[in-house]
TORDOMI-932499 format. One record per residue: residue number from 1; x, y, z of N, C-alpha, C in turn. Coordinates in pm, whole numbers. Layout:
TORDOMI-932499
+-----+--------+--------+--------+--------+--------+--------+--------+--------+--------+
! num !    n.X !    n.Y !    n.Z !   ca.X !   ca.Y !   ca.Z !    c.X !    c.Y !    c.Z !
+-----+--------+--------+--------+--------+--------+--------+--------+--------+--------+
! NUM !      X !      Y !      Z !      X !      Y !      Z !      X !      Y !      Z !
...
+-----+--------+--------+--------+--------+--------+--------+--------+--------+--------+
end
This chain:
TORDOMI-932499
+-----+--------+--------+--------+--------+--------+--------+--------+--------+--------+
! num !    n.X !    n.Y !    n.Z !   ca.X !   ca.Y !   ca.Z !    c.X !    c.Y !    c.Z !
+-----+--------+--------+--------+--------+--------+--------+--------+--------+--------+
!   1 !   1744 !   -476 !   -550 !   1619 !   -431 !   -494 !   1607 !   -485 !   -353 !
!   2 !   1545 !   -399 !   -285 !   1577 !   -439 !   -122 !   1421 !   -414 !    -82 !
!   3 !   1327 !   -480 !     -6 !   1213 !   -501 !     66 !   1195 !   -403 !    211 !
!   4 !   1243 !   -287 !    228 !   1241 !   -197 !    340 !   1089 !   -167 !    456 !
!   5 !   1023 !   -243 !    537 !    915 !   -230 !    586 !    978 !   -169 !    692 !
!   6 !   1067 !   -172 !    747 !   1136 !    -90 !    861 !   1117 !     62 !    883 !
!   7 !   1105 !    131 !    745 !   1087 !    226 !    816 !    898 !    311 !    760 !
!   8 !    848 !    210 !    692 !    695 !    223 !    662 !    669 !    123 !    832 !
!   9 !    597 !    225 !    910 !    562 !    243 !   1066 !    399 !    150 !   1007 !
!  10 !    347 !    183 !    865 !    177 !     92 !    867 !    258 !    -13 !    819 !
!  11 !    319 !   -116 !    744 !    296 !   -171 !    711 !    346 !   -235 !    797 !
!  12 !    458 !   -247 !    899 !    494 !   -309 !   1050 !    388 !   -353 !   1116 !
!  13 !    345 !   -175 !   1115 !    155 !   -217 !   1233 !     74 !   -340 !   1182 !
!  14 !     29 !   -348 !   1071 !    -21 !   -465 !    942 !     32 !   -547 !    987 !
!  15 !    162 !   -614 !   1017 !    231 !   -713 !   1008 !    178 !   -794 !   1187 !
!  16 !    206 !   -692 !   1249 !    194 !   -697 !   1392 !     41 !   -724 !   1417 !
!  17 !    -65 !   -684 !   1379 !   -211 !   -679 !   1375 !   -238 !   -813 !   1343 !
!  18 !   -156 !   -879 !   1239 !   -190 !  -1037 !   1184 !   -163 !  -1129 !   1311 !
!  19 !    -56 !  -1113 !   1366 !    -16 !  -1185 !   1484 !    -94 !  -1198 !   1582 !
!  20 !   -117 !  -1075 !   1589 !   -227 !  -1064 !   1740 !   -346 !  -1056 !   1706 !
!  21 !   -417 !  -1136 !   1582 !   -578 !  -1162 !   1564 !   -648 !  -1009 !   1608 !
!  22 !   -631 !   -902 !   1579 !   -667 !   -756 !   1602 !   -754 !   -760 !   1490 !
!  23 !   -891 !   -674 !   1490 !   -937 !   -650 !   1370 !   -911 !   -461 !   1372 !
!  24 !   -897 !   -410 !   1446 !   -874 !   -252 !   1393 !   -749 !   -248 !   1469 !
!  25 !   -716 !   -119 !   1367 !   -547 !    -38 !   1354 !   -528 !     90 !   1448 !
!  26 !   -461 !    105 !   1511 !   -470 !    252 !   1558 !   -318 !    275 !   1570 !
!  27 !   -280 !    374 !   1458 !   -107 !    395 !   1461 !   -126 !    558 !   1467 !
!  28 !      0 !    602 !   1505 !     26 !    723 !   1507 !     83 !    740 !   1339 !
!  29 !     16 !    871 !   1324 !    116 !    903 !   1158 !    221 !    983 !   1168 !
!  30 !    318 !    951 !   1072 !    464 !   1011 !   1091 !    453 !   1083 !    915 !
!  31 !    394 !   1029 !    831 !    386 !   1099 !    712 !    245 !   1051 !    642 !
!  32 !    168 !   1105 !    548 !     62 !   1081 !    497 !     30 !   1058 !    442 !
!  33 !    -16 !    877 !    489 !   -121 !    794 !    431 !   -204 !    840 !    321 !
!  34 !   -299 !    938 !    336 !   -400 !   1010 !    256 !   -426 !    932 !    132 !
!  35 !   -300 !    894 !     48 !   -347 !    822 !    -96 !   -313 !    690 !   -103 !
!  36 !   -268 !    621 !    -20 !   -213 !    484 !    -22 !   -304 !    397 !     52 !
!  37 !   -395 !    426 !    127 !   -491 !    387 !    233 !   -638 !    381 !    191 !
!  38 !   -609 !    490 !     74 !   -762 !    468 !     14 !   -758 !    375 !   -105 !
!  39 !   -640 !    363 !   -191 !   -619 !    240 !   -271 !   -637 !     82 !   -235 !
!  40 !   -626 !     83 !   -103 !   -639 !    -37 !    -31 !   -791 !    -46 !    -10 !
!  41 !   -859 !     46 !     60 !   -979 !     28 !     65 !  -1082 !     -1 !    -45 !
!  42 !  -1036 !    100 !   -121 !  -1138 !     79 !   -270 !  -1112 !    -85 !   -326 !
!  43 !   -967 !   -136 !   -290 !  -1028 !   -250 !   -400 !  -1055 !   -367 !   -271 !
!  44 !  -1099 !   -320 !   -133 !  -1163 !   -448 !    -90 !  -1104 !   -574 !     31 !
!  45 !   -919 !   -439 !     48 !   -845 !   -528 !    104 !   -845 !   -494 !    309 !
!  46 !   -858 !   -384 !    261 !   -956 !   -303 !    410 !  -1038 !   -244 !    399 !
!  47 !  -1122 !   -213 !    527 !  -1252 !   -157 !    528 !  -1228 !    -17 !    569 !
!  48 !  -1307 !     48 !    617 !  -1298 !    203 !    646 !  -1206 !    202 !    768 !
!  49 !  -1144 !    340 !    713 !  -1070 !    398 !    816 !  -1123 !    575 !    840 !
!  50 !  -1041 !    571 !    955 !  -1055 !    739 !   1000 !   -974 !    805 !   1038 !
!  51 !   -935 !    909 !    974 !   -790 !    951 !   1039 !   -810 !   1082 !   1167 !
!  52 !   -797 !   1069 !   1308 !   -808 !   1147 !   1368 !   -704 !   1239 !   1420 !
!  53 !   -741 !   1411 !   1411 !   -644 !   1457 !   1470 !   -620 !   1516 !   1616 !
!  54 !   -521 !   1449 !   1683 !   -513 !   1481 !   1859 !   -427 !   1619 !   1885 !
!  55 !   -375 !   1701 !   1775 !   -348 !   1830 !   1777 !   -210 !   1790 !   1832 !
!  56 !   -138 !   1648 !   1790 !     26 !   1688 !   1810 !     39 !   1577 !   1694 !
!  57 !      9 !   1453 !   1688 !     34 !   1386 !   1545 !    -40 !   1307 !   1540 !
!  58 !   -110 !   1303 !   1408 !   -221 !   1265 !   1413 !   -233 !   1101 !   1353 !
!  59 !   -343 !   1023 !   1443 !   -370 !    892 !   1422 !   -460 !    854 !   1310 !
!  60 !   -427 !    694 !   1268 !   -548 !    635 !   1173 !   -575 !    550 !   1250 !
!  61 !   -730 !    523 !   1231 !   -804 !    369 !   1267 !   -855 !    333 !   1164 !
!  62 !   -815 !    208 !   1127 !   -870 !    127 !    980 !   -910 !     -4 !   1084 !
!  63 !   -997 !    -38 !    973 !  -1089 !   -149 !   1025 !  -1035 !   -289 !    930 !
!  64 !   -990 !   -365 !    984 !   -956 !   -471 !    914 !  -1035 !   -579 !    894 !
!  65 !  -1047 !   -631 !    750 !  -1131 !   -753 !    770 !  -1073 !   -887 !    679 !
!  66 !   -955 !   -883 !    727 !   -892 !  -1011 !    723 !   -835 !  -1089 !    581 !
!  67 !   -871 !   -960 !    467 !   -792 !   -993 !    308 !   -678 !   -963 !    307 !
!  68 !   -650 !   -889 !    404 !   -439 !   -837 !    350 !   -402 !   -935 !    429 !
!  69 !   -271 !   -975 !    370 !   -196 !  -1061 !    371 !    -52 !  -1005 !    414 !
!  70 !    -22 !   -959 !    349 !    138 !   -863 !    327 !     86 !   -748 !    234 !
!  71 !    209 !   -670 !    296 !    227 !   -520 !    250 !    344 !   -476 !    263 !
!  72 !    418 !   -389 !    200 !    543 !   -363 !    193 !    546 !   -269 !     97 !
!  73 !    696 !   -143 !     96 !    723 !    -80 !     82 !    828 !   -111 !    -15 !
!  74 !    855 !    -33 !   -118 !   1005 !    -26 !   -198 !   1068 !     99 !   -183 !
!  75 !   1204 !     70 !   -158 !   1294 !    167 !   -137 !   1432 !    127 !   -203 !
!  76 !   1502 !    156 !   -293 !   1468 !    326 !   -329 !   1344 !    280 !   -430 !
!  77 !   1282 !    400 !   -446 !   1200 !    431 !   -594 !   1225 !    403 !   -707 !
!  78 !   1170 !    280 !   -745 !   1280 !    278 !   -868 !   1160 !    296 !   -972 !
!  79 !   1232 !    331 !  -1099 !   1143 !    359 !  -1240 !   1029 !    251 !  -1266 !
!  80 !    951 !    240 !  -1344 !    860 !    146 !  -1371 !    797 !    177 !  -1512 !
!  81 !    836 !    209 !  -1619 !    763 !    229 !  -1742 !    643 !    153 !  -1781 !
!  82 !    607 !    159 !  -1858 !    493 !    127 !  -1878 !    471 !    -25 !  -1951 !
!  83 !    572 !    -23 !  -1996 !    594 !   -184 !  -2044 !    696 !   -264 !  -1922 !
!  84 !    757 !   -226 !  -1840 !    765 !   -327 !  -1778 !    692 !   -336 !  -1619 !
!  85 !    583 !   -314 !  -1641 !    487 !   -334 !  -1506 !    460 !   -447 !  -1444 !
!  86 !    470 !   -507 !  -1599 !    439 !   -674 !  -1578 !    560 !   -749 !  -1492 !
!  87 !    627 !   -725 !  -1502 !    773 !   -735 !  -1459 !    729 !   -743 !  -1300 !
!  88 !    731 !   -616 !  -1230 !    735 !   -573 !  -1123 !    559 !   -629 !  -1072 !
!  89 !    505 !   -723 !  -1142 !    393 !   -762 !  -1110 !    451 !   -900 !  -1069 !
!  90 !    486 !   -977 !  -1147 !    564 !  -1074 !  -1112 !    675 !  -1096 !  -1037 !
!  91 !    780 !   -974 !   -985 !    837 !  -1019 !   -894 !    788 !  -1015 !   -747 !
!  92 !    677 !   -898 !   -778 !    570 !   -866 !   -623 !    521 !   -939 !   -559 !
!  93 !    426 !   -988 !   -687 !    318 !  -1073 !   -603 !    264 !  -1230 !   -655 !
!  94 !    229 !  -1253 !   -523 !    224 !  -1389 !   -549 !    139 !  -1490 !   -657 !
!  95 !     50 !  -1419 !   -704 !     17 !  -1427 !   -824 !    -81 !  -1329 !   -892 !
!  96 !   -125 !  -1331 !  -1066 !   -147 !  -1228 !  -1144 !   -329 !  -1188 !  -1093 !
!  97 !   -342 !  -1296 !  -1019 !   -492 !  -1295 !   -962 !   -514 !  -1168 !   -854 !
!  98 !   -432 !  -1191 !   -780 !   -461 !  -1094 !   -701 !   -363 !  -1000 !   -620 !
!  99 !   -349 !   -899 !   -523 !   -286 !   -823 !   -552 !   -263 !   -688 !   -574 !
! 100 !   -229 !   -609 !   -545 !   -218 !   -488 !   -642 !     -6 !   -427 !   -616 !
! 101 !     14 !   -343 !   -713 !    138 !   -272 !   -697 !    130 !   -105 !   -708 !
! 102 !    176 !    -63 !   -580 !    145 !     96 !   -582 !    232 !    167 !   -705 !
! 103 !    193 !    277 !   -756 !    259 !    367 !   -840 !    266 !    482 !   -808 !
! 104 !    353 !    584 !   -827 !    328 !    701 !   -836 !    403 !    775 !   -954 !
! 105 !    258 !    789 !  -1033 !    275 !    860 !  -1158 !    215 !   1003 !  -1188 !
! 106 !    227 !   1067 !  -1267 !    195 !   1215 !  -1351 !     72 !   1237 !  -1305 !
! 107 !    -23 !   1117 !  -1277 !   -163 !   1095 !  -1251 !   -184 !   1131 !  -1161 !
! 108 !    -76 !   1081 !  -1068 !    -95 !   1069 !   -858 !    -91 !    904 !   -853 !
! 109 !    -76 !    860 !   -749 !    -79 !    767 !   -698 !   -163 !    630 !   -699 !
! 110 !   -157 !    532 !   -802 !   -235 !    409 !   -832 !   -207 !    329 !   -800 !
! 111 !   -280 !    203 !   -868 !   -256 !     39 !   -864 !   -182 !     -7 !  -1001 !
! 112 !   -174 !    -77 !  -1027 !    -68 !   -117 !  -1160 !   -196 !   -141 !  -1238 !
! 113 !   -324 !   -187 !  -1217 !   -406 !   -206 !  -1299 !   -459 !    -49 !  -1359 !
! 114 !   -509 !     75 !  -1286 !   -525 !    217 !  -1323 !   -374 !    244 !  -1383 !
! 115 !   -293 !    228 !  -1397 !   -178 !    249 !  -1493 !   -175 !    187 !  -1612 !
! 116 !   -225 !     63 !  -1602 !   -231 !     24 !  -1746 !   -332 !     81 !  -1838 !
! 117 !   -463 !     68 !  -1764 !   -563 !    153 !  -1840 !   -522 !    256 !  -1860 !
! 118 !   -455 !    387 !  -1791 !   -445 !    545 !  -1886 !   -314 !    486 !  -1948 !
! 119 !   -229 !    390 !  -1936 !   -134 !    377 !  -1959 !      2 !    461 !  -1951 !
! 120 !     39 !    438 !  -1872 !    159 !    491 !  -1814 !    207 !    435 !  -1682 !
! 121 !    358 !    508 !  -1699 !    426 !    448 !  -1594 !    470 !    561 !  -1483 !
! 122 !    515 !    515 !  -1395 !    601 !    583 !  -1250 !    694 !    521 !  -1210 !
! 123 !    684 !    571 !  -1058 !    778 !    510 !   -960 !    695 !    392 !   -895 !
! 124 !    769 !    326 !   -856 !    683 !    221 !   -727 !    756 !    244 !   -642 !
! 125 !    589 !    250 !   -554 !    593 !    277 !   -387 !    601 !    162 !   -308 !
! 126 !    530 !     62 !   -349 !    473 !    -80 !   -282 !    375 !   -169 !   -316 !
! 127 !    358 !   -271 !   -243 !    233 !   -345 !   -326 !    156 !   -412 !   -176 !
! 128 !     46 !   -451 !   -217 !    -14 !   -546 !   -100 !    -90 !   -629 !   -143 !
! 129 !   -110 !   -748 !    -79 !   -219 !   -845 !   -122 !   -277 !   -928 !    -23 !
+-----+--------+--------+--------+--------+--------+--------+--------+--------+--------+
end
């Protein structure tokens, strides 16, 4: 398993934003955020964003308020059933407290916690905390 942020362009920006004490984001999009950006928001780890379009490729501004930590991408996609989530919870993140791990399942696109409740598994995309 390999940790690929190189070629996820937000979670670089994220990385880069911590350094330079920035509280808002403004990246160009190369592919779409749309469901991975609102998982973050809902549970609290960023604040609102807006995605604007300049009619050649279009930007996000998210508002940061200083809970994310790290974020990162998995590449390749690998399986994730439903019994071993826990697994991929524990090698993610730094602990069971907090956290989340992206999925993409039958459902669309979750947290490892909305996977356990309908119960089921996917792929993982990434996690952040």
């Amino acid at each position: 398993m390999q940790l690929l942020p190189g070629p996820d362009t937000f979670s670089v920006s994220l990385k880069n934003i911590d350094y330079h004490s920035l509280f808002t984001l403004t990246q160009r999009l190369y592919s779409n955020p749309s469901s991975v950006v609102p998982l973050a928001c809902d549970t609290g780890y960023i604040g609102e964003f807006e995605i604007v379009d300049d009619h050649r490729s279009s930007k996000i501004v998210i508002e940061l308020n200083g809970r994310l930590n790290k974020c990162g991408v998995i590449s390749p996609r690998f399986d994730c059933p439903y019994d071993e989530i826990e697994k991929w919870i524990v090698n993610l993140l730094p602990s069971r407290q907090f956290g989340h791990v992206i999925l993409s399942t039958t459902y669309g696109i979750m947290t490892h916690e909305e996977a356990r409740r309908k119960k089921t598994g996917g792929k993982v995309l990434g996690f952040f905390y």
